[in-house]
PASEDREN-587652 format. One record per residue (C-alpha): residue in three letters; x, y, z. Coordinates in steps of 0.05 Angstrom, whole numbers, padded with zeros to 5 digits, always signed. Layout:
REM residues N
ALAXYZ...
//
This chain:
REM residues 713
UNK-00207-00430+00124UNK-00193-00505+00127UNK-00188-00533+00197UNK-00118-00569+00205UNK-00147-00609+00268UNK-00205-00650+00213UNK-00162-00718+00187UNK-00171-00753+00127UNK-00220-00803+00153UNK-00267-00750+00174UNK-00268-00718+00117UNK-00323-00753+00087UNK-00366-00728+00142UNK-00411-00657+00128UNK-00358-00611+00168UNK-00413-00558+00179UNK-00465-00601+00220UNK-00457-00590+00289UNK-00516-00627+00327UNK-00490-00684+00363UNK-00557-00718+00352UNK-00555-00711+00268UNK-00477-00742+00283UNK-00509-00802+00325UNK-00560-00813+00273UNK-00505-00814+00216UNK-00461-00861+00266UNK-00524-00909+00281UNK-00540-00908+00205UNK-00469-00934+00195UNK-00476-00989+00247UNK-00542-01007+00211UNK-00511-01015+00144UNK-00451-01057+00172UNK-00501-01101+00199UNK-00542-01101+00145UNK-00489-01129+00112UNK-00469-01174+00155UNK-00541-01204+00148UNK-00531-01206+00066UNK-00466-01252+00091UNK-00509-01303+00125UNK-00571-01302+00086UNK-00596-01363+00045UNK-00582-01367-00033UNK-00642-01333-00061UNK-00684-01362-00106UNK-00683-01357-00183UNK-00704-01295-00216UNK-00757-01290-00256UNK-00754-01248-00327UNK-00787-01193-00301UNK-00742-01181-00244UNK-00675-01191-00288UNK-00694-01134-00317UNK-00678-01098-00249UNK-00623-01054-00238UNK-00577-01072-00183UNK-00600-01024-00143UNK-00671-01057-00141UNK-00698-01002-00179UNK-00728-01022-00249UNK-00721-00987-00306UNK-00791-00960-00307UNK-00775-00930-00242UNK-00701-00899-00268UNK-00746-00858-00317UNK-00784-00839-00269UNK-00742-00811-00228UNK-00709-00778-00280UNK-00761-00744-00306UNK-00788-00718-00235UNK-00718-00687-00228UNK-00725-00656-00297UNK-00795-00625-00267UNK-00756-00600-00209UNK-00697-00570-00249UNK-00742-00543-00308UNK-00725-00475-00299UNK-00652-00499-00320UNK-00674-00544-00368UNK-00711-00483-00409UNK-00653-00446-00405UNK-00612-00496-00434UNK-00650-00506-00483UNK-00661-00433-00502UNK-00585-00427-00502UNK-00580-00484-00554UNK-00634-00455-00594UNK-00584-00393-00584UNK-00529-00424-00609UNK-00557-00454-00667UNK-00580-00383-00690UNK-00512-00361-00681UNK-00479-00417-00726UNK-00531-00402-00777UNK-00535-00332-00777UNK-00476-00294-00747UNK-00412-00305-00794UNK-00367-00288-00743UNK-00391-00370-00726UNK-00375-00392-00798UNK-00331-00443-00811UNK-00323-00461-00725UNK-00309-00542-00710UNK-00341-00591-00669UNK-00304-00587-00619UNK-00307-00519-00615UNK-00388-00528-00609UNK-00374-00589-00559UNK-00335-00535-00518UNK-00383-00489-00517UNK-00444-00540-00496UNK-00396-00561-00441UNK-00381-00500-00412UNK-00461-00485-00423UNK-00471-00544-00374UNK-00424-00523-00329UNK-00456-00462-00304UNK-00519-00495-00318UNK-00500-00551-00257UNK-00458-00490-00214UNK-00521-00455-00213UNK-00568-00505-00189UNK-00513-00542-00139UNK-00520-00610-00173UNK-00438-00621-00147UNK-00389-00596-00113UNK-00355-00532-00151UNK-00287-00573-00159UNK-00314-00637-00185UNK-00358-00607-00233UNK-00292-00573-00264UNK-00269-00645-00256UNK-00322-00672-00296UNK-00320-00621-00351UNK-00241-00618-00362UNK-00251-00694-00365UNK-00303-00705-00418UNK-00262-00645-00457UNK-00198-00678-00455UNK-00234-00743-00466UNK-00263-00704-00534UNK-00200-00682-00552UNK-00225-00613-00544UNK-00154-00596-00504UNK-00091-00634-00497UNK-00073-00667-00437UNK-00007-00610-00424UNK-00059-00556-00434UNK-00113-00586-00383UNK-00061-00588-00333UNK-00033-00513-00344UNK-00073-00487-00287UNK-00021-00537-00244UNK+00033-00506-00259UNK+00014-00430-00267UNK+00046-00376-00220UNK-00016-00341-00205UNK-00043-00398-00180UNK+00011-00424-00133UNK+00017-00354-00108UNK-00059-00351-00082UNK-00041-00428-00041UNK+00021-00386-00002UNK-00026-00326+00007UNK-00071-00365+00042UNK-00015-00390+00092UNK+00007-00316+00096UNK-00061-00298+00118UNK-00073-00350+00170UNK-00009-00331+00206UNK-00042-00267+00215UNK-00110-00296+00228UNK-00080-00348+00282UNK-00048-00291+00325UNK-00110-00262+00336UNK-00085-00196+00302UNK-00151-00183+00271UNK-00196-00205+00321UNK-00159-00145+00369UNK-00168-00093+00308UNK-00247-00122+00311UNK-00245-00102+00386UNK-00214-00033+00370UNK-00259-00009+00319UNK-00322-00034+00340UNK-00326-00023+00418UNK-00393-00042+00459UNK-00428+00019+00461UNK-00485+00025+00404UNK-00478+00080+00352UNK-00516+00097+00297UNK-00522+00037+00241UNK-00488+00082+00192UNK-00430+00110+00235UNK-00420+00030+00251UNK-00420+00014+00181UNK-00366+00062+00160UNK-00324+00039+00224UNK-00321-00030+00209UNK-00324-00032+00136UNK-00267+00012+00121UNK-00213-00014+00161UNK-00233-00097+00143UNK-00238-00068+00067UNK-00175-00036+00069UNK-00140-00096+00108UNK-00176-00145+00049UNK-00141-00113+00001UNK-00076-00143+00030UNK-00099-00210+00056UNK-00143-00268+00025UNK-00218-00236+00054UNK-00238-00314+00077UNK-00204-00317+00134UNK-00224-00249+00156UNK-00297-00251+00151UNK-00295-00319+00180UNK-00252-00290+00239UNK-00301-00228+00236UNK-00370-00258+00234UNK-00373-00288+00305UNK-00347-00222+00326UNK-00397-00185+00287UNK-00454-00231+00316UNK-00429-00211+00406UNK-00434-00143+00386UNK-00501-00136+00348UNK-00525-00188+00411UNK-00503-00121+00454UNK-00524-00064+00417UNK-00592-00100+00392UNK-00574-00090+00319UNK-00602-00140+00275UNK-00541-00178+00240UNK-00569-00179+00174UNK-00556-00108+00172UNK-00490-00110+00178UNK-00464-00175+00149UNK-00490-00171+00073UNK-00449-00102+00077UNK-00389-00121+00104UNK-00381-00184+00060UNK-00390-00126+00005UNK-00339-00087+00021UNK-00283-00147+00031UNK-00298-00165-00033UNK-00289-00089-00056UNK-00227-00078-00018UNK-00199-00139-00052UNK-00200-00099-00120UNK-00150-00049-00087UNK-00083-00081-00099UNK-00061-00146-00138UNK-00061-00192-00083UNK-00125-00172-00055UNK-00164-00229-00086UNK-00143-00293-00117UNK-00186-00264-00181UNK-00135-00216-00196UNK-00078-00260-00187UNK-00104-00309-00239UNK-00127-00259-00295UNK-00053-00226-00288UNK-00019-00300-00278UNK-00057-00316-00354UNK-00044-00247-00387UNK+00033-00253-00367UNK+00034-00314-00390UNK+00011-00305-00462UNK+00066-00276-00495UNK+00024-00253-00560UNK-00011-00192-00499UNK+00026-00129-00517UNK+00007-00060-00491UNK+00003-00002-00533UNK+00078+00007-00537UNK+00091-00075-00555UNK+00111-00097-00490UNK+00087-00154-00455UNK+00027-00139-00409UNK+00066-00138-00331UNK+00025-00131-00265UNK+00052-00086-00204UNK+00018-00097-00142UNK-00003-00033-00139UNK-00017-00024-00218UNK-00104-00030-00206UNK-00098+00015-00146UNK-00118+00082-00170UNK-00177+00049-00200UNK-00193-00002-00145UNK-00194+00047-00092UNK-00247+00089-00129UNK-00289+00031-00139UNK-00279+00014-00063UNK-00300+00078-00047UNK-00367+00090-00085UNK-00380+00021-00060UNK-00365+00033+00020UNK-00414+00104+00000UNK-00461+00055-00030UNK-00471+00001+00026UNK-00469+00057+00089UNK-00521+00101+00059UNK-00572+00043+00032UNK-00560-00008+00083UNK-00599+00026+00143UNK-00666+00028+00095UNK-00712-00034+00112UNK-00746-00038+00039UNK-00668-00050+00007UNK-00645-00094+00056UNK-00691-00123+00108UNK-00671-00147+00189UNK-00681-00216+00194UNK-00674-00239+00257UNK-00620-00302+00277UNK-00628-00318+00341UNK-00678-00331+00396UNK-00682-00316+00471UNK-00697-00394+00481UNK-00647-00454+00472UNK-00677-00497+00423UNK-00720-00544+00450UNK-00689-00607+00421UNK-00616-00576+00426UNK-00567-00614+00468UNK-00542-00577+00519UNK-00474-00563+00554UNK-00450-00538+00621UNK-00386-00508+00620UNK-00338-00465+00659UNK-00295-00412+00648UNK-00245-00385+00692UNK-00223-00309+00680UNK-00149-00295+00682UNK-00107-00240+00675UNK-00102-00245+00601UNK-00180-00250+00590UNK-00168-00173+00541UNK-00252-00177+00529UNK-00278-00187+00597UNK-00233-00157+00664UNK-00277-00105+00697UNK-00324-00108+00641UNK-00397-00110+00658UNK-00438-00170+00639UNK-00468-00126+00580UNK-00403-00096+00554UNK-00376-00150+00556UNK-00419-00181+00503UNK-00443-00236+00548UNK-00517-00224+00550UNK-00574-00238+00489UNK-00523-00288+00463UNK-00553-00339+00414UNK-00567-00409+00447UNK-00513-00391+00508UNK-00529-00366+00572UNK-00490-00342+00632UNK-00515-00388+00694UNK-00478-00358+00744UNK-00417-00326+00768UNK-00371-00360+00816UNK-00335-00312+00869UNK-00285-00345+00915UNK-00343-00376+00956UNK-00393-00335+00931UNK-00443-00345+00887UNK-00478-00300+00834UNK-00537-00324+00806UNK-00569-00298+00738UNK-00517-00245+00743UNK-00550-00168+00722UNK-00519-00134+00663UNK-00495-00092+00706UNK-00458-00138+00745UNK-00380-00128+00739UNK-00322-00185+00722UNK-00265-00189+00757UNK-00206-00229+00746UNK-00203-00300+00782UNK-00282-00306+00774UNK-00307-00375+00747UNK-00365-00349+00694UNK-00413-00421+00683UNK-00452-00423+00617UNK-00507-00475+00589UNK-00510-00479+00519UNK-00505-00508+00456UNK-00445-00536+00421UNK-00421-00483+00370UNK-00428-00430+00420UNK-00392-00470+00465UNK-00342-00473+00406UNK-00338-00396+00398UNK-00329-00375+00470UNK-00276-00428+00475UNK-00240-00393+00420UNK-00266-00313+00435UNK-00211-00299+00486UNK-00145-00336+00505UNK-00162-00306+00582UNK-00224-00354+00586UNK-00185-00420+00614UNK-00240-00481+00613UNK-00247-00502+00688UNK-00231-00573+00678UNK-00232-00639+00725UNK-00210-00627+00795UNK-00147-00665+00816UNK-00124-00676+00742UNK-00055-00629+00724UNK-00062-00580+00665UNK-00045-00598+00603UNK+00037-00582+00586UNK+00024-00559+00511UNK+00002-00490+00496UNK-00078-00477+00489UNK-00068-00444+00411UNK-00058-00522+00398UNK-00115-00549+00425UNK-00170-00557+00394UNK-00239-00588+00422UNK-00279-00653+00411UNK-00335-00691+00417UNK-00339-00756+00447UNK-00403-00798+00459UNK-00395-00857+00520UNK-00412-00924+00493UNK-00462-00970+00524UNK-00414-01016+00525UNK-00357-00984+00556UNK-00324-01017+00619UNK-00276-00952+00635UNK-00332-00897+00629UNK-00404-00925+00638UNK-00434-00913+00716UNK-00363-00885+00737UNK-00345-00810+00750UNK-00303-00765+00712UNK-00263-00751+00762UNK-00243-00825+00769UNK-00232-00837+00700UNK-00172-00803+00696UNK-00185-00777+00629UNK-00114-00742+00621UNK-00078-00805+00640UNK-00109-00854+00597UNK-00133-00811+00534UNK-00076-00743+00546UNK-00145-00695+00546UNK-00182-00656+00589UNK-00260-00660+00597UNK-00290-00586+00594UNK-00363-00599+00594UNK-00416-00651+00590UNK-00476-00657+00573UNK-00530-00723+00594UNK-00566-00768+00547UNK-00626-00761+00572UNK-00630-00680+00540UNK-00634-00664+00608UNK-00586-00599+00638UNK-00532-00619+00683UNK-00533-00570+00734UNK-00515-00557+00809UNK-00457-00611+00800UNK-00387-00603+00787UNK-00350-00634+00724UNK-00312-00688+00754UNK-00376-00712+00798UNK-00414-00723+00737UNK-00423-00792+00739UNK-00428-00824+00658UNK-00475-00863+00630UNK-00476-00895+00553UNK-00496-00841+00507UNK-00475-00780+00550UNK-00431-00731+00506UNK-00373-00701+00529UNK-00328-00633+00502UNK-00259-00652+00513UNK-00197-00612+00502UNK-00140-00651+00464UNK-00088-00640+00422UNK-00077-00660+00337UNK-00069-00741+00351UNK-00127-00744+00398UNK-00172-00768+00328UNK-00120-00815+00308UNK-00108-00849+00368UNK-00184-00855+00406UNK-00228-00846+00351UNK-00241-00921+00341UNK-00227-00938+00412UNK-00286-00981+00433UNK-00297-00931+00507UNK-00325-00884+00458UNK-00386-00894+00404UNK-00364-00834+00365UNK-00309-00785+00371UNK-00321-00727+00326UNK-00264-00668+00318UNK-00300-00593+00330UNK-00281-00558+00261UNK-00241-00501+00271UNK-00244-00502+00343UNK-00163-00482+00360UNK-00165-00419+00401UNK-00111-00356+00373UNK-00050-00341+00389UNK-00063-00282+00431UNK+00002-00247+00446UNK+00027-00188+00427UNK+00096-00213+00406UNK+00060-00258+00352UNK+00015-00209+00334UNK+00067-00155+00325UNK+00115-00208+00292UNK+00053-00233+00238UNK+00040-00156+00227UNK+00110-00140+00206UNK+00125-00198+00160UNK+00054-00189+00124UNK+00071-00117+00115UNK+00144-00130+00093UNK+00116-00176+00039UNK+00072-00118+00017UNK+00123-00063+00014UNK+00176-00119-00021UNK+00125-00146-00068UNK+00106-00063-00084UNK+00173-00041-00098UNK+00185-00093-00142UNK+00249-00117-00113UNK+00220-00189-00130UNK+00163-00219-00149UNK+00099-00236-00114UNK+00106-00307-00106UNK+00176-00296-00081UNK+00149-00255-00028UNK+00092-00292-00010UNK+00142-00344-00002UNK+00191-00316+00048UNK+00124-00291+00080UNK+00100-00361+00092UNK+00173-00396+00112UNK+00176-00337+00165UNK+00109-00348+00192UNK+00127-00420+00216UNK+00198-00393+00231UNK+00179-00341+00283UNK+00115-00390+00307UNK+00064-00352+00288UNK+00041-00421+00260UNK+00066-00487+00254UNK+00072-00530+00188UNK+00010-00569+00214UNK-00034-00506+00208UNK-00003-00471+00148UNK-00020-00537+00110UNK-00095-00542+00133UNK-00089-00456+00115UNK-00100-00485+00039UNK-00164-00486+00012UNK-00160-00549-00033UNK-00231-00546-00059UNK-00221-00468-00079UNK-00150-00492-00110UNK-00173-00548-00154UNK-00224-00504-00173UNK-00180-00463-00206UNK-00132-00501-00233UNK-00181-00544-00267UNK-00216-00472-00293UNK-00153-00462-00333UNK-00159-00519-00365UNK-00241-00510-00387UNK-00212-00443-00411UNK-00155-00462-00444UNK-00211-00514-00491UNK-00248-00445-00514UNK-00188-00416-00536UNK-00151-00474-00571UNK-00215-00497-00601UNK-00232-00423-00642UNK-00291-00417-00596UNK-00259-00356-00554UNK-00242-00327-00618UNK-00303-00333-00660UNK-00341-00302-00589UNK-00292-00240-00587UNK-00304-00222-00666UNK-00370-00228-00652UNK-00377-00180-00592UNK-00328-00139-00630UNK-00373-00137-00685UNK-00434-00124-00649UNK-00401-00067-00607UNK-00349-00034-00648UNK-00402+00033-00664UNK-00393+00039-00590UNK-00320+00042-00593UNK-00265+00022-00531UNK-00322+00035-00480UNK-00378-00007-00499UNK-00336-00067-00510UNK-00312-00056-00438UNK-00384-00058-00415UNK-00404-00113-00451UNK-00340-00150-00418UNK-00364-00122-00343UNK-00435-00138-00359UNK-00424-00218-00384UNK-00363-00231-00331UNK-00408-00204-00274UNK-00469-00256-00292UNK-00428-00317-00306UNK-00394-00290-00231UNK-00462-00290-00200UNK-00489-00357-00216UNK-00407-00391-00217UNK-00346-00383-00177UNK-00309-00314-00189UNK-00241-00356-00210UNK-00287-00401-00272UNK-00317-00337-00292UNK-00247-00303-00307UNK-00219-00369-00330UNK-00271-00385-00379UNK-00277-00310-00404UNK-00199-00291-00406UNK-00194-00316-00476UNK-00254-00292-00503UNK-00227-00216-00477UNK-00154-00237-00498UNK-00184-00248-00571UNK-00209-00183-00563UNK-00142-00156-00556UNK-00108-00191-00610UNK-00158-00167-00659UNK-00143-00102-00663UNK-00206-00077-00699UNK-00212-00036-00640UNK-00167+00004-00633UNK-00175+00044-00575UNK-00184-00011-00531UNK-00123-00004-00474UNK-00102-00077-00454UNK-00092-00054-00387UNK-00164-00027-00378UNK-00200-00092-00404UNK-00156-00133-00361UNK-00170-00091-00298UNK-00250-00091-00315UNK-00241-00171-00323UNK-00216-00170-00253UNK-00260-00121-00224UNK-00329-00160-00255UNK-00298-00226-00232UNK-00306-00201-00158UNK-00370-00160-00169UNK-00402-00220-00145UNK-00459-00181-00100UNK-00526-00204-00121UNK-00534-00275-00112UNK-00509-00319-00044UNK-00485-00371-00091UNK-00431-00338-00124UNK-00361-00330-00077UNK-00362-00369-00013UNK-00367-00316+00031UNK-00425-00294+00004UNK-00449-00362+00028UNK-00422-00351+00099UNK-00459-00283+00106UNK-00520-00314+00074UNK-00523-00364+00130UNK-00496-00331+00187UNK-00549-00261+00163UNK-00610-00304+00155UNK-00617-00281+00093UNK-00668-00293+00033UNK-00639-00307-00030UNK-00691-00239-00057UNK-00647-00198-00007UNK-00588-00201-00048UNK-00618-00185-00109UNK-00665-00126-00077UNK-00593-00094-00048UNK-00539-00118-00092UNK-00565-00110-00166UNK-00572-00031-00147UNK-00497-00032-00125UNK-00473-00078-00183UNK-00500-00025-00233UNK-00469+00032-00192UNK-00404-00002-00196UNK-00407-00026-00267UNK-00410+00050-00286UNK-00357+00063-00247UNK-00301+00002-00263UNK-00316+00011-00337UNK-00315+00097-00335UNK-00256+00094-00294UNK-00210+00042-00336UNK-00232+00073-00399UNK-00214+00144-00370UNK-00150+00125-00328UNK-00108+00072-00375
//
């Protein structure tokens, strides 16, 4: 999920690094290179050049050193660049010996070598996903290996539009806290046996993923995933890697479960020249891969409860520590419990989920006038208490969002702030040296809502040292001291190059929920209405998803500000641009010339062993790329297929449905759907952990997509 609170001129910046000393190094680098070239202004003309250094680049680096450099990267990619080069030596064999290759153009070759480099580059992570589809559709359209309207069809496609407004739809759920409640339901704080957990949380966020876009709900899921392993002592890597497995499962259950399903039924109702068996033009309920999604969903939940629990398939690894990191800057910051604090009111300090957490620790617990020091697990919460962490920043961040109850005690004297909390969000701000408002003056005489309209939650010293023992607004700031401060949208755009502060850096995705139940009941209702529309086929999708979204920011359940930021513009472009790469294989003959030779390969195996030979080729390129490329570049290879005819008892219907079901089957590598990549950092995984649990499941499941669509359409 994007985070509407990031501008544009932070965007630049890595949004995942949260160490306020990597951010002070990348801000004193910055003021190093504006000086440096400050110095370049005033230097001297230099002298001539001799002949030897003309031949420098203007980088300083000569060309001796280019090569170099080139060729050590070579060394360090040359398990890519064998493969390459055995694909080439592949491709030649093919032109030479398989006739189904006779007679193919240039470009049709150029396509194919581009596409080959593609996934080459995807796999290794030379570039961004987006601007590597860039690149490609570039030098394509540059080759005049696709027109300029058919680069750009992915722009205008329905399927594609439809998965931007599904990802607004889902937020407005996401931002009323709906799921994290369900979370709370399900899961309890009580430990149970790893397999009984399994089944409890996988089934219900499975079954919910096949209605909403499964990013936003593992990303609302994982920190609530991570409190209650921390309380039952169950090592998050057995959990995570399973439950990312079964989102991406339940997203096979209905149409708009997953944005791959969407775009292979937004290309195959787009090309006329797809007819089913009876001539028609290939249409797409919402419910149309159901009775074969759900199927696969099950075997797969059956799959990940049973094998999970064994150590030798999928390993614990542990991911956090009983000690702050040494280096770690550190925050003191207090939370006052009020009446709507769901998670915490008479909860003990253990059921709560507020012991063993990762780099935060409850201090103490403020009573009225007394104090509870190192409070027991035992110890009970009651409403009105002041609970005082230390810790570091991104747990900071997800307490701060884990309960709209949890009010940050801010600066004494100072009025609350007027706007609702759900449109706060937090950030950092470092005191400059040479600040004449902050430096040697209290917080509590700064005045920090009057002159900057935000509140000061916690602080933390230069020096690495813990502020204790002192309240907030006695803290008395020094140049380099970091603050948290809570602020609305404008705070960036108004103080971030104020010269009080040396760097002001917004918190991503730091807004707490909405967390009341008229919003939640409200974002329920119109998700569900756009499911039960969409199903009985009163309209389409898109118009659905539509009225969805408009009565999302009608009814608040998010403003225009947040539905906006809901859009994943990297995971958009993406697959726009795939359309385009795909659209060069077909128009080029390359597409073709592929299908008549699978066809010929296969046909002794009939309807079936063309469908595996789809699953199986669609599920690698899925691994190493993103699911959305893999269908993209394949659809017209499997459309080709289809208009062949040679075989004949091919269903339309059952290769399109396998196409979508081995786009998502995306289980034994990290790199290959972004929340794999979440659950691969958040688990601690290995990279050999995926393939030791997920290659087992991926053959388990190919048997059953490609059995079940040959047997059920």
């Amino acid at each position: 999920m994007v985070d509407g609170n990031v501008p544009e001129q932070n965007e630049a910046k890595d949004a995942s690094t949260t160490d306020p000393g990597a951010r002070m190094e990348a801000h004193e680098e910055t003021w190093m290179e504006q000086g440096d070239t400050q110095t370049t202004k005033e230097a001297p003309a230099p002298a001539p050049q001799s002949d030897d250094e003309e031949k420098m680049e203007p980088n300083g680096r000569s060309f001796a050193e280019g090569c170099q450099a080139t060729l050590a990267y070579l060394r360090n990619k040359w398990v890519l660049v064998l493969v390459l080069g055995l694909l080439g030596v592949g491709y030649a064999l093919l032109g030479t010996l398989a006739t189904a290759f006779d007679g193919l153009s240039w470009k049709a070759w150029f396509s194919l070598a581009s596409v080959t480099v593609l996934v080459g580059c995807l796999a290794v992570g030379v570039l961004p996903t987006h601007v590597l589809f860039a690149i490609t559709l570039g030098v394509l359209v540059a080759f005049q290996c696709v027109s300029p309207p058919d680069s750009l069809v992915g722009f205008s496609n329905v399927g594609v539009a439809t998965v931007a407004i599904l990802f607004m739809v889902a937020n407005g759920v996401t931002r009323t806290n709906a799921l994290g409640i369900m979370f709370r339901y399900f899961m309890g704080n009580k430990k149970i046996s790893l397999r009984l957990a399994l089944f409890k949380i996988v089934t219900p966020l499975g079954l919910a993923s096949g209605f909403l876009n499964n990013t936003p709900i593992f990303a609302m899921a994982i920190p609530v995933i991570l409190r209650w392993c921390r309380t039952v002592q169950y090592a998050p890597s057995k959990l995570l890697m399973p439950i990312n497995n079964a989102l991406i499962l339940g997203g096979t259950i209905t149409l708009i479960g997953t944005s791959t399903n969407l775009i292979v039924s937004g290309l195959a109702e787009s090309d006329q020249t797809l007819v089913d068996k009876e001539g028609n033009p290939l249409s797409f309920g919402i419910f149309g891969i159901t009775k074969l999604g759900i199927i696969y969903f099950g075997i797969g939940v059956i799959y990940v409860v049973i094998f999970a629990p064994i150590d030798a398939l999928l390993p614990e690894r542990q991911t956090y520590d009983s000690q702050i990191a040494e280096h770690a800057k550190e925050y003191m910051v207090s939370m006052k419990v009020s009446s709507k604090a769901k998670t915490v009111i008479n909860q003990t300090v253990e059921s709560a989920g507020l012991r063993h957490l990762r780099g935060l620790f409850l201090v103490e617990i403020q009573r009225g006038p007394s104090i509870i020091p190192a409070p027991a697990p035992d110890d009970r919460i009651e409403e009105g208490d002041v609970l005082v962490f230390s810790g570091q920043i991104d747990t900071v961040v997800d307490l701060y969002k884990r309960d709209a109850g949890l009010v940050p005690i801010q600066t004494e004297g100072e009025e609350p702030m007027l706007s609702p909390r759900f449109t706060h969000s937090l950030y950092e701000v470092v005191v400059s040296p040479n600040s004449l408002l902050l430096n040697g003056r209290r917080i509590r005489d700064v005045g920090f809502r009057q002159q900057f309209g935000a509140a000061v939650v916690a602080a933390a010293s230069s020096s690495g040292s813990l502020i204790v023992n002192q309240k907030l607004g006695d803290i008395e700031l020094h140049g380099g001291d970091t603050l948290l401060v809570e602020a609305g949208p404008r705070f960036y755009r108004r103080w971030g190059r104020n010269p009080n502060f040396a760097l002001v850096y917004p918190l991503k995705d730091s807004s707490p929920p909405r967390d009341d139940w008229p919003h939640i009941i409200i974002s329920l209702t119109i998700a569900a209405a756009m499911v039960a529309v969409a199903a009985a086929e009163v309209t389409g999708i898109y118009t659905t998803a539509i009225v969805a979204a408009l009565a999302m920011l009608v009814t608040g359940c998010q403003n225009i500000r947040e539905s906006g930021s809901a859009i994943d513009i990297p995971v958009m472009l993406t697959i726009a641009l795939a359309f385009g790469v795909g659209k060069s294989i077909e128009t080029t003959g390359a597409g073709a010339a592929i299908s008549n030779f699978i066809v010929w390969w296969l046909k002794p195996l009939g309807a079936i062993g063309v469908l595996f030979a789809i699953y199986v080729v669609v599920a690698i390129l899925t691994s190493v790329i993103t699911n959305n490329g893999a269908v993209a570049i394949m659809f017209p290879i499997v459309s080709g297929i289809l208009k062949d005819g040679s075989v004949s008892d091919l269903d339309p219907y059952a290769a399109m449905y396998v196409l979508m079901l081995a786009g998502s089957a995306s289980f034994s590598t990290p790199i290959g759907y972004q929340t794999n990549l979440m659950a691969h950092s958040a688990g601690a995984y290995q990279f050999s952990d995926w393939a030791r649990f997920g290659l087992g499941l991926q053959i388990v499941l190919m048997i059953a997509g490609v059995v079940g669509a040959f047997f059920l359409y």
